[in-house]
N, C-alpha and C positions, 0 to 999 in steps of 0.2 A: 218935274213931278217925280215922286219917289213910287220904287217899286215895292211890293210886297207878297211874298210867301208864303203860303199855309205851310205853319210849323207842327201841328198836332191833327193825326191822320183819325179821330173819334168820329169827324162829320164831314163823308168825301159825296153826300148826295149832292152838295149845293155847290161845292167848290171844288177845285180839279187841284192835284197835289204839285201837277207838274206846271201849273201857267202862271205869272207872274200877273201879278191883279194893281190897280191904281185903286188911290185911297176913295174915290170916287166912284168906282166898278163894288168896291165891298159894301160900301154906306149901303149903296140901291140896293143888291142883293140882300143885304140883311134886314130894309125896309119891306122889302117885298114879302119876304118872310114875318115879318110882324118879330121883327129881333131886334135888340139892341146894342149900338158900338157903343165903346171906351176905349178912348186912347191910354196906352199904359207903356210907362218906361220907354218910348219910342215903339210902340208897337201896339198893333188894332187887337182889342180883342170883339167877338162877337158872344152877346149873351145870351139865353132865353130869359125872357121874362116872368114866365111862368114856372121855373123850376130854378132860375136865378142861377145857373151853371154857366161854364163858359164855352160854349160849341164851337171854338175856332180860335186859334191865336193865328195871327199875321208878324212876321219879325220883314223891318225894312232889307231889301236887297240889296248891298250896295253897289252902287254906279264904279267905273272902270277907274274915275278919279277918285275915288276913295279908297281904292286898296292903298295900301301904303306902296313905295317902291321898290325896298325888298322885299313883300310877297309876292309884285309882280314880276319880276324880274326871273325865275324857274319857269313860271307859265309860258311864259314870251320864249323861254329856251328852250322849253319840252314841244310849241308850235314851229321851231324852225327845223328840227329834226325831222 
């Protein structure tokens, strides 16, 4: 299961900037709310339906095996220091 990130800080009542959310955790939140999701470009967005605005984009996290090797490779050397 992929992670995801609130990328746009417009609507921090409902969702936390700093926690990483499953695509499953946003659908219900923004059901709960009387909102609605669309997937876009690889990424959630939530709407209102009443003002047809978009209160929230989600951009997927990537997992440890998706960085490529040379990005990871400084990381890995900046933790051994």
């Amino acid at each position: 299961m992929a992670d995801y990130r609130l990328t746009n800080r417009t609507f921090s009542r409902l969702w936390r900037r700093s926690k990483n959310y499953r695509d499953h955790e946003i659908r219900w939140l923004a059901r709960r709310r009387g909102m609605e999701v669309v997937d876009h470009k690889g990424a959630i967005q939530v709407i209102d339906p009443k003002t047809k605005k978009v209160v929230a984009n989600f951009q997927r996290v990537p997992e440890q095996g998706d960085i490529p090797v040379r990005e990871r490779a400084p990381i890995f050397a900046a933790l051994k220091t």
